[in-house]
Structures are given as C-alpha cells and as structure tokens.
N, C-alpha and C positions, 0 to 999 in steps of 0.2 A: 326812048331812053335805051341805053343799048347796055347789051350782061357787064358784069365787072370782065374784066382779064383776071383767068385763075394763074399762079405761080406757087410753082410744086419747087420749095426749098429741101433740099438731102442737106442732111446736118449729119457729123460722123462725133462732133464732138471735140474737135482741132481747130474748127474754124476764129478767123479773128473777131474780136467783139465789133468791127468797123463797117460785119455785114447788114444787118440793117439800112444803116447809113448808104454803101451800097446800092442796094434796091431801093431806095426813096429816090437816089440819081437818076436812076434808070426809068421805073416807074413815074416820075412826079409827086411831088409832095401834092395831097388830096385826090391824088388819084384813088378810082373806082376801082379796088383791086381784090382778090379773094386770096389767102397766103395759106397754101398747104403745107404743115411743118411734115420732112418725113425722119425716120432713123432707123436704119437695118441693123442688127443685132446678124451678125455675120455669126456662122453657124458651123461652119466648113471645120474654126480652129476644136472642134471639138473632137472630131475624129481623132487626134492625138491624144486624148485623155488616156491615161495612164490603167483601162479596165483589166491588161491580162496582168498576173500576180509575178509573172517574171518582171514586166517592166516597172515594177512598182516596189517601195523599200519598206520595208518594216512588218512585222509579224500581226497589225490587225487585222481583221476581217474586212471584203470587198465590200463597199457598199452594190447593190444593185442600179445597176444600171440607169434602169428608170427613175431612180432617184437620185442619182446625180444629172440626169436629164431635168430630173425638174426642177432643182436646186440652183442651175445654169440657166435655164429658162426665168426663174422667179429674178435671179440676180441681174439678170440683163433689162426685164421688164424694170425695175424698181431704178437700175442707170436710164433708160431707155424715156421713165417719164419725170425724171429730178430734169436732164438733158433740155426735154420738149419745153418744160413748165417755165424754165430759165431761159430760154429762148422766146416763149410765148411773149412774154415778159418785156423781154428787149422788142420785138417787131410791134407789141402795142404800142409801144411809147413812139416809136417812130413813123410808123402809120397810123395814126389814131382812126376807129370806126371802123377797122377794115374786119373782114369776119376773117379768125386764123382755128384753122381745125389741125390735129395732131395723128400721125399716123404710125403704129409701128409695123413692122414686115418683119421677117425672117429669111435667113437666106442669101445670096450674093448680093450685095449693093449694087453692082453696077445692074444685074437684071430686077429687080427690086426696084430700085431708081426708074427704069424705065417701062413695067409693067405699072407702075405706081401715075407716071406720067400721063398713058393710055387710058389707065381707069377713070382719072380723074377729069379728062380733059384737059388737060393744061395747055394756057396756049407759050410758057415758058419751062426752062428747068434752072433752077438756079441752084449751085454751088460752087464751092473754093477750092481750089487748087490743095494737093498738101501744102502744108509748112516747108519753106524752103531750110535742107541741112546743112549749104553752102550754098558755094555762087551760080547762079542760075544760069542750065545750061539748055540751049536754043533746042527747037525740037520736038517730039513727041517726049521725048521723056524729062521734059518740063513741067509736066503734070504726072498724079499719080496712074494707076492704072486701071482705078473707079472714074475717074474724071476722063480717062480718054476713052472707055467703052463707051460711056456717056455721051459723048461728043460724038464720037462713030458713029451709035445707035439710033440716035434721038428721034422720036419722030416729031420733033417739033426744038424750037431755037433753044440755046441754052446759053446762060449766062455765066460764065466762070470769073468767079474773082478771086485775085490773088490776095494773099497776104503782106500785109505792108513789113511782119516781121520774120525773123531768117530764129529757127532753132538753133540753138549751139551744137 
C-alpha cells in the first residue's frame, strides 16, 4: 500500500468556493490524499503603522508598540482560523476521509508557501490565481505576484487554479 499524496493548499482568503471541486478533478474522487490547509498572515504591511506621533492625528496617548504588535497578531490569528475552519469544512465534504491539518505562518506568502511546501513534503502546491479586475491579460502578469514566486520556486508541481469569476 503505498503513502497518500500530501497537497499543501495556500488560501489568502479570495479564493473561489469551486476550489475544492477543483482538487477532487485533479486528485480523483476517493483518492488517498493528505490536504494541508495553509494561510500566511503577511506581516510586512505593518511596518506602515502609524507609531511616530507626527504621523499620527489626534492628542491621545501612543499605545506601545508591543501592544499593537499583539493586538495585530491576535486579530490576524482569530481571521487566520474563522478562514482555515470554513475551508476545513468545504474540503471534507468534497473529499471525504481524507486527514486535512491547518497551518498558520507569518511572514511573506510567497516564501511561507514554499518553506511550508519543503517542511511538509508535499508532493503538490495548490492555489488560485488572484480574482480577475478585468480582462485577462496573457503573461506573467496573469497571475498575482504570490502565485508567480510560487510557480518560479516550487520545489515541487503546482497546481493554480483560476477563478471562474472577474471582480468589478
């Protein structure tokens, strides 16, 4: 009897609900598969937070640092597993019996995605394209800029799927 295939899913949170579906095309329906949910809590936009008192309006007092550190941290954790649990949710129903584990990272997505890849062994990476905001243009910049590091990087096959619907 031979291991399942692990598949390391990056979820950002934009994706279409049609992913699942998806991965049961690609995979096989009853296929032997192991599904790693992951979700990076990008870290980077924080640096703009508004700590010196010039860039900041109004006469209260700064909070401390470390406490907007971890008020950002907590609020991301608490998006980070509503996201996983909701998704959990959808890939049982579409694979049933498969074991689906949740991961969060910190950090860049696109190197997060692929250190995440590495650890876990995956012998796939699966995610979605951004949302299209118009007509899709041929190209590398077809895809976001998490999804082409990804593609670049990979050390192993990746599965990108697009969205069936266009943002306004």
């Amino acid at each position: 009897m031979s291991a399942p295939r692990r598949f390391l899913v990056a979820l950002a949170g934009t994706e279409d609900a049609a992913l699942p579906e998806a991965v049961v095309r690609v995979v096989g329906a009853g296929a032997e598969v192991e599904v790693a949910l992951l979700h990076v809590a990008e870290t980077g936009a924080r640096e703009l937070a508004a700590y010196d008192p010039l860039l900041r309006r109004g006469p209260w007092p700064l909070p401390k640092k470390a406490e907007i550190e971890h008020r950002l941290t907590e609020a991301d954790d608490e998006g980070a597993a509503a996201l996983l649990a909701s998704w959990h949710e959808k890939f049982a129903l579409a694979l049933p019996g498969t074991k689906i584990t949740h991961e969060v990272a910190q950090g860049r997505p696109e190197e997060q995605i692929i250190a995440a890849a590495q650890r876990l062994n995956a012998d796939a990476v699966i995610l979605c394209a951004r949302p299209r905001t118009g007509p899709a243009e041929p190209g590398p910049r077809s895809v976001g800029h998490v999804a082409r590091f990804v593609v670049d990087h990979s050390p192993v096959p990746v599965l990108l799927v697009r969205s069936s619907r266009t943002v306004p």
